[in-house]
C-alpha positions in Angstrom: 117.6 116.9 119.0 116.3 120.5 118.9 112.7 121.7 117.7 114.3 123.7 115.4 117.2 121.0 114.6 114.0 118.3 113.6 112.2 120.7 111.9 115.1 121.7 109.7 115.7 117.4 109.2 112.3 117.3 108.8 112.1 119.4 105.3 116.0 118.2 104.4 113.6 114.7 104.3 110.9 116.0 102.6 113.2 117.5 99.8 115.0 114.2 99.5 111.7 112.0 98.7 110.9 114.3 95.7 114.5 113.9 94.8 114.2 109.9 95.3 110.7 110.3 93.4 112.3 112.2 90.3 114.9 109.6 90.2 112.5 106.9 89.3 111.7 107.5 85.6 108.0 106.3 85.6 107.2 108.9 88.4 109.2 111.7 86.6 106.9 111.0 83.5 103.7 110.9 85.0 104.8 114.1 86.9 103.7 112.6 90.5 105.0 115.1 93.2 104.4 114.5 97.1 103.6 117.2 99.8 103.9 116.0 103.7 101.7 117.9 105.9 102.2 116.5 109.8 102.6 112.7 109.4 100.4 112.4 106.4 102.0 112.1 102.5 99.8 113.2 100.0 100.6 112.1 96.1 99.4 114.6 93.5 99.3 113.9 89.6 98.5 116.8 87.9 96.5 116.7 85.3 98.2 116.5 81.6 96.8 115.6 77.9 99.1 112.7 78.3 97.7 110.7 80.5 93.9 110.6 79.3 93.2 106.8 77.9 89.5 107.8 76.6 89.5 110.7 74.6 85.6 110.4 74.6 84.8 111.0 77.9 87.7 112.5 78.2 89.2 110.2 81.3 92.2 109.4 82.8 94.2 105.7 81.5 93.0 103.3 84.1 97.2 102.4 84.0 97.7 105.9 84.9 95.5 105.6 87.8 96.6 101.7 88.8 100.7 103.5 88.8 99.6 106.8 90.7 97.9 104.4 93.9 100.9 102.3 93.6 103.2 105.0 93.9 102.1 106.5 96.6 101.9 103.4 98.2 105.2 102.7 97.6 106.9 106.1 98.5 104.2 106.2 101.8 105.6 102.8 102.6 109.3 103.8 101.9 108.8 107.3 103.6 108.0 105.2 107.0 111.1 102.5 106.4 113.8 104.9 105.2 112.8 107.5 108.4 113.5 104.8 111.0 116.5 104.0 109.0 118.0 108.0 109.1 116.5 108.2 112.8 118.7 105.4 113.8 121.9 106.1 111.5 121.7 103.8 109.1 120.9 106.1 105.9 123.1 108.7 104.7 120.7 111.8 103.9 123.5 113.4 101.9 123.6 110.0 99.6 119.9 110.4 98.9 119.6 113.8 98.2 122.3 113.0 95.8 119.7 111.0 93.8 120.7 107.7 95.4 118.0 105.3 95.1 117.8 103.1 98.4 116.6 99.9 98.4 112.6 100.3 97.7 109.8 97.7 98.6 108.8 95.4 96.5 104.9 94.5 94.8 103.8 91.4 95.9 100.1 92.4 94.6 98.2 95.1 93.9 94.5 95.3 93.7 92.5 98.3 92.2 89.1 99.1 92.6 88.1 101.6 90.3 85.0 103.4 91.5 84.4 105.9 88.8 86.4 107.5 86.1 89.0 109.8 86.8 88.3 113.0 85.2 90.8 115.6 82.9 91.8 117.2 86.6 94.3 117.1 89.4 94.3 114.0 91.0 95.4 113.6 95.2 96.1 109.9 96.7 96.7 108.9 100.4 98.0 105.5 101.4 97.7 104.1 104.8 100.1 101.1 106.2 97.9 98.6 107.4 100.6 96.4 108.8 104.7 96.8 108.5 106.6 94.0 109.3 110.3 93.2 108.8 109.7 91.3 105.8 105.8 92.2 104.8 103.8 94.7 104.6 100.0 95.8 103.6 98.7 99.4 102.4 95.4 100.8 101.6 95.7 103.7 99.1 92.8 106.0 98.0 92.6 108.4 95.1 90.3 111.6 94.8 89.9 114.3 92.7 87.5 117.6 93.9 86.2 115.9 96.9 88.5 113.6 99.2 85.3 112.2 100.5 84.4 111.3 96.5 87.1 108.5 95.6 87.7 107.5 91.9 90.0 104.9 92.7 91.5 102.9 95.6 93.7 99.8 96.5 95.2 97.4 98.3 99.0 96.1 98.2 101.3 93.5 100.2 104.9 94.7 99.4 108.0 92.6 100.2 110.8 95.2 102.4 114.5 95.4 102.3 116.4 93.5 103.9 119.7 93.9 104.5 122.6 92.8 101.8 124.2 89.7 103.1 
């Protein structure tokens, strides 16, 4: 394959995810879009009255913020699984730009910390896959807001994978 030909499959891909992320209603709501620069996946919630649980403060739900590292756990997670899958044949790009959902991994836990309160801003997230097995997996996720090196939440999740229908 071609520089040119991957870097054209290359945006194809990243088009699809955001199509595969509008498909799952809980991410359309929140409004949680992804941008891919080199090999990393950065989750962005922008900021909305919506999703502010303490009006006093004024900060962001801390369900909200549980869902956003989650998400971008997932769709990290799923970003690495699904690319081997098109690089070796087995998914159909044209089927998931269609809005066909693949076959996602599954929570086994999740644990939050929540380091300080997320502010009435744009929020950014970055997960990291500790381990990726055939059947397991682990991901660190951590969430900032002005500062990347100034977190205001992070996690840690073991998520089952697909495996193939019987």
């Amino acid at each position: 394959m071609s520089v040119k030909e991957r870097h054209a499959l290359h945006k194809r891909w990243d088009q699809s995810l955001n199509t595969l992320a509008i498909n799952v209603p809980y991410i359309a709501f929140l409004g949680i879009d992804f941008d891919r620069r080199g090999d990393e996946l950065t989750a962005i919630l922008p900021f909305e009255d919506k999703l502010i649980g303490n009006p006093f403060l004024p900060a962001i739900h801390g369900g909200v913020t549980a869902a956003f590292l989650e998400v971008t756990a997932v769709m990290t997670l799923s970003r690495q699984y699904l690319w081997e899958k098109l690089e070796n044949g087995e998914l159909d790009l044209d089927r998931l730009e269609k809005g066909e959902v693949p076959r996602l991994p599954k929570t086994i836990d999740f644990t939050v910390d929540y380091l300080r309160s997320g502010m009435p801003r744009d929020a950014y997230a970055r997960a990291r896959v500790s381990r990726a097995g055939r059947r397991y997996a682990s991901v660190h996720v951590e969430a900032w807001q002005d500062d990347h090196t100034r977190l205001f939440a992070q996690a840690t999740g073991h998520f089952l994978m697909p495996q193939k229908r019987a």
